[in-house]
C-alpha positions in Angstrom: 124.7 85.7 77.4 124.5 83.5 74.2 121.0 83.0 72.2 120.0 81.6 69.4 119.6 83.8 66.1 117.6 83.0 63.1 118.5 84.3 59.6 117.0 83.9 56.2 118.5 84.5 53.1 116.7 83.2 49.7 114.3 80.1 50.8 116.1 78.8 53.5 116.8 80.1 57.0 119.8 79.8 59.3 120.4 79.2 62.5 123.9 80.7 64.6 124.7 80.9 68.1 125.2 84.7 69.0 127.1 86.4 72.1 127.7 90.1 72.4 130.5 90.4 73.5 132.1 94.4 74.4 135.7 94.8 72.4 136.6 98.3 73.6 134.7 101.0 76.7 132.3 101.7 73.9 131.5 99.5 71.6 129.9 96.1 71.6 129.9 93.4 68.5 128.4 90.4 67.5 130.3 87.1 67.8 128.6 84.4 65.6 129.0 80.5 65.2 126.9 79.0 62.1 124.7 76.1 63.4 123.0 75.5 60.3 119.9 75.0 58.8 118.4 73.4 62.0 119.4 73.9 65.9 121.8 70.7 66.9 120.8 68.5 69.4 122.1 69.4 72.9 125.3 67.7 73.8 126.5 69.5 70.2 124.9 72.5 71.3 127.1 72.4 74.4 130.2 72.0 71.9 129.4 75.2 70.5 129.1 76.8 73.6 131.9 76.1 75.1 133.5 77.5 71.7 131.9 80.5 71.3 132.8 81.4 75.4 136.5 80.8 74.4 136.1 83.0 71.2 134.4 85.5 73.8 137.1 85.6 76.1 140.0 85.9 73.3 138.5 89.0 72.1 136.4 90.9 75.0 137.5 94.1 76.5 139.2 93.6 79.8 138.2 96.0 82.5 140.5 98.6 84.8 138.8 98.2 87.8 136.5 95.1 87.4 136.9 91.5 87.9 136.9 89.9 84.2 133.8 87.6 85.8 132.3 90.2 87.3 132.7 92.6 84.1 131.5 89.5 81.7 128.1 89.4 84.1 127.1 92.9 84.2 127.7 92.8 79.8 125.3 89.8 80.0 122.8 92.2 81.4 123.3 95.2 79.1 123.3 92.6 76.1 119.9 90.8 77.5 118.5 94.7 77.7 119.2 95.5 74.1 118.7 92.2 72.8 115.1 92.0 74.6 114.0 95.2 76.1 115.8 97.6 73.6 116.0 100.4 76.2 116.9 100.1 79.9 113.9 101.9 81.1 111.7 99.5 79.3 112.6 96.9 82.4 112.0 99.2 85.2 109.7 98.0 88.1 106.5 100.7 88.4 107.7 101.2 92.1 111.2 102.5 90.9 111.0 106.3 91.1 109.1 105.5 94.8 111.8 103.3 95.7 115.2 105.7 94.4 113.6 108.4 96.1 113.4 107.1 99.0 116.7 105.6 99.3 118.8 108.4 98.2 117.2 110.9 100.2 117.2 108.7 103.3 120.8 108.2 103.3 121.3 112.0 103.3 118.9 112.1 106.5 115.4 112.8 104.7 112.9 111.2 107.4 110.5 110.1 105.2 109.4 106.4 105.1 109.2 104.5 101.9 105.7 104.4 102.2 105.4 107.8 103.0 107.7 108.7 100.3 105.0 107.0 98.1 102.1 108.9 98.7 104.1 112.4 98.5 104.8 111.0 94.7 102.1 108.5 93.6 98.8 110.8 95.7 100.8 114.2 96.1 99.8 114.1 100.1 101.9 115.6 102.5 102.0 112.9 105.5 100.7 114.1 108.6 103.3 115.1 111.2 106.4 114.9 108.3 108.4 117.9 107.6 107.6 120.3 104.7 111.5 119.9 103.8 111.6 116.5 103.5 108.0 116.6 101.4 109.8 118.9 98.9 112.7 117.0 98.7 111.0 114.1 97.4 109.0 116.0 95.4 112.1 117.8 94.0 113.6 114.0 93.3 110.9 113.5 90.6 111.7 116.5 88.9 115.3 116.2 89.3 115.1 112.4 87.9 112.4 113.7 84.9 115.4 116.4 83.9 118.3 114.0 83.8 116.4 110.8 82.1 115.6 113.5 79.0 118.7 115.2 78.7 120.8 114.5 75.9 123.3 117.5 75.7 127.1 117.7 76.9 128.0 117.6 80.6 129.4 120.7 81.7 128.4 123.5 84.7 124.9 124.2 83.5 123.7 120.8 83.7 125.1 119.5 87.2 123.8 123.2 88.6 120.4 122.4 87.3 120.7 118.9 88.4 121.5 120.7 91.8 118.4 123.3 91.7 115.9 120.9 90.7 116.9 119.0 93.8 116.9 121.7 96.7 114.4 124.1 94.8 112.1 125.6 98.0 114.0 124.3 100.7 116.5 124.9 103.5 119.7 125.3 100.7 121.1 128.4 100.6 122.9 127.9 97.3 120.2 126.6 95.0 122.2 126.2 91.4 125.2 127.3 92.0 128.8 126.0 93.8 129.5 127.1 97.0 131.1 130.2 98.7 132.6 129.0 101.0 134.5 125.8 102.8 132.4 122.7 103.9 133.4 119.4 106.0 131.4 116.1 105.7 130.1 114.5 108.5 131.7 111.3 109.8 134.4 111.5 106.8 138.5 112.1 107.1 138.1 113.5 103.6 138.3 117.3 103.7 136.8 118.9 100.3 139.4 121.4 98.2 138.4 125.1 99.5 135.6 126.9 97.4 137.7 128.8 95.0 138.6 125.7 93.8 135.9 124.3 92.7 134.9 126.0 89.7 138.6 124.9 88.3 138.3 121.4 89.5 135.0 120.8 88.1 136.2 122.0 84.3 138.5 119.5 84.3 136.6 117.0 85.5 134.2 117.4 82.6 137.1 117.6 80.6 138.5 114.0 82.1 135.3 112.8 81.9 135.3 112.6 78.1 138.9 111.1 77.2 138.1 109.1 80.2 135.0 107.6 78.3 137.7 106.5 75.6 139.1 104.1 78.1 136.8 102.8 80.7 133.7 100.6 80.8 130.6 102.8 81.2 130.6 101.1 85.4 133.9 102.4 85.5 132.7 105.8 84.0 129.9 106.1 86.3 132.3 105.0 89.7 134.5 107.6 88.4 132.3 110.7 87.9 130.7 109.7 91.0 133.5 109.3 93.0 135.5 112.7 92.0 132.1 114.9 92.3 131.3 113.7 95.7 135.3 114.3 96.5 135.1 118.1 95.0 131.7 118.7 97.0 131.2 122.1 95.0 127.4 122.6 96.4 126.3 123.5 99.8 123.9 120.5 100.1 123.1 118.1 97.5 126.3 116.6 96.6 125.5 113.1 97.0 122.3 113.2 95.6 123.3 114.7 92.2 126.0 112.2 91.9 124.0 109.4 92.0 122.0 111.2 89.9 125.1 111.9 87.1 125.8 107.9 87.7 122.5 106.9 86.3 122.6 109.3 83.7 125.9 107.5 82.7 124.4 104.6 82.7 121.3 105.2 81.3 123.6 106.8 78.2 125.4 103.5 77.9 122.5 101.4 78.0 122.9 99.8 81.0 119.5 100.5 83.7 119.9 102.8 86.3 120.5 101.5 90.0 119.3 102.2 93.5 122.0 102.6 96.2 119.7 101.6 99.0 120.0 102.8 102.6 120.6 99.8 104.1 123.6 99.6 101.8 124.5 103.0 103.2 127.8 102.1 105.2 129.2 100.1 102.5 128.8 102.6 100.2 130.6 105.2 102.2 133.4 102.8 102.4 133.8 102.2 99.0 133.9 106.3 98.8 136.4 106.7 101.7 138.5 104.1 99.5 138.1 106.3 96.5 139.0 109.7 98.3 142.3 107.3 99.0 143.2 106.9 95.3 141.3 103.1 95.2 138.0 103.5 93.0 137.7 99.3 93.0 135.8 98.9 95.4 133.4 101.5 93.8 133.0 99.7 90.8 132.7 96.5 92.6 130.1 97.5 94.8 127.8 99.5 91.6 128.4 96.5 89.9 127.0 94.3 92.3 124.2 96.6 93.1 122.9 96.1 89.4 123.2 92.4 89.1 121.8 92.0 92.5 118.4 94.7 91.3 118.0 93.3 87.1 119.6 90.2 87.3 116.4 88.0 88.7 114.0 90.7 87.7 115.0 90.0 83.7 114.9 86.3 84.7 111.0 86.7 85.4 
C-alpha cells in the first residue's frame, strides 16, 4: 500500500510517495520517493508508482511458506493498520468477540447458535433448552480471549495451561490447566498424538523453537506454525484446538496484524490444511490464515 506523506522542514513542506515495505520476519521500513513541493499530476504520479513497486520488490522480505503476492497483500493490511488505525484492535467490528466465539466453539461441537452465542455474552442469558456446558464454554471464551489480548509476558507452560483453564473452567474437562495423563486419538484424523509422557518435553521445545523461529518467519508463518505443532502435540484432554487458535491471535495480535476468525463453515478446509501440516506441509496453513485475513479486513478497512 503506497500513500502520500507530507513533511515540513523550515517554511516549506514536502511531499513523497511512501510504501512500507517488510525487509526481514520482524521488521518493517519506510521506502520514500521525493515528489516535491506539490503532488504531480497523475500520469507522473503513475511513474512514481510503478518505481517505487519495483524499489519494493528489490528489497522486501520473501516469505517461506507464502506466495510473494499473497505475502505483499496481507503487508498492505498490517501497513494500512499502523499507518491508520495504529493498533489492530482499533479496526475490530463490535460483533467480533460474538462472532469468534461462536465459530471456534462450534467447530469443536458447542451447539450453540450465533445468536444464541450472543445473548450468553452481550445479556448473560442462558437460552432456554441449551446445555449448561456449552453456556460455560462461551462464557469461558470471553475470559479466555480477555487473558490472552492483555498478556505481554514470555510463552512458556504457565501461559498455554491458563489459556487452557480459562477455557474449560466448570465444565465436563477433567484436566482443567494442566497436560494430560494419558493417550488421546482425534476424531476423524490419521494423525495419532505422541503418548502423554511426552508432552511436557515436546512442548519445551516448542517454546524454545518458537523464538529462533520468530528470527526467520513472517509473523503468518509464526502463527501457522505454533498452531500447527500444538494442535499436533495435543497435550490437553479437551481444548486443544481452541487454545491454538487462541496462541495464533495472540501471535498476531503481537505482530500487529488483527486477529482472525476460522469460521465453521470454513471447518473442513481447515482440517485439511492441518492434516497437510501433521504431513510435514505447513503451506497450505499459511495459505489458508492468510486468506482468512484478507477475506475478514480487507473490505472492512476499505469502508
Amino acid at each position: 500500500m503506497s500513500f502520500i506523506e507530507k513533511q515540513k522542514h523550515g517554511k516549506h513542506t514536502y511531499f513523497y510517495l511512501v510504501k512500507n515495505v517488510r525487509v526481514s520476519p520482524t521488521k518493517v521500513r519506510k521506502l520514500r520517493l521525493w515528489l516535491g513541493r506539490g503532488t504531480p499530476k497523475h500520469d507522473e504520479l503513475q511513474k512514481h508508482f510503478v518505481e517505487l513497486e519495483k524499489r519494493a520488490i528489490e528489497q522486501s522480505y520473501q516469505g517461506k511458506w507464502l506466495p510473494k503476492g499473497l505475502l505483499e497483500k496481507v503487508d498492505d493490511l498490517y501497513a494500512s493498520i499502523v499507518v491508520f488505525h495504529k493498533t489492530p484492535t482499533n479496526i475490530l467490528p463490535k460483533d467480533f468477540l460474538v462472532r469468534y466465539t461462536y465459530n471456534t466453539n462450534a467447530i469443536e461441537g458447542n451447539r450453540l447458535t450465533l445468536r444464541q452465542t450472543a445473548l450468553v455474552l452481550n445479556d448473560k442469558i442462558a437460552p432456554e433448552g441449551t446445555r449448561t456446558n456449552d453456556v460455560i464454554e462461551a462464557l469461558n471464551s470471553e475470559d479466555a480471549w480477555d487473558f490472552i489480548k492483555s498478556y505481554k509476558n514470555r510463552l512458556n507452560k504457565k501461559y498455554v495451561c491458563k489459556i487452557q483453564y480459562e477455557l474449560t473452567k466448570n465444565t465436563s474437562c477433567r484436566i482443567q490447566g494442566d497436560y494430560r495423563e494419558g493417550e488421546v486419538a482425534i476424531g476423524g484424523s490419521e494423525h495419532t498424538p505422541p503418548k502423554f509422557t511426552e508432552v511436557p518435553r515436546l512442548l519445551e521445545q516448542l517454546f524454545s523453537q518458537f523464538y529462533s523461529e520468530k528470527k526467520t518467519l513472517h509473523p503468518i508463518e509464526l502463527a501457522t506454525f505454533m498452531h500447527n505443532r500444538f494442535v499436533n502435540i495435543h497435550p490437553f484432554t479437551d481444548g486443544n484446538g481452541r487454545t491454538a487458535r487462541l496462541l495464533m491471535n495472540w501471535i498476531l495480535i503481537k505482530s500487529k496484524f488483527p486477529p482472525v476468525i476460522i469460521e465453521f463453515s470454513n471447518k473442513e478446509q481447515y482440517y485439511k490444511s492441518i492434516e497437510a501440516a501433521d504431513k510435514g506441509d505447513q503451506k497450505p496453513f499459511a495459505i489458508f490464515l492468510a486468506e482468512q485475513l484478507l477475506s475478514q479486513y480487507t473490505l472492512l478497512l476499505q469502508k
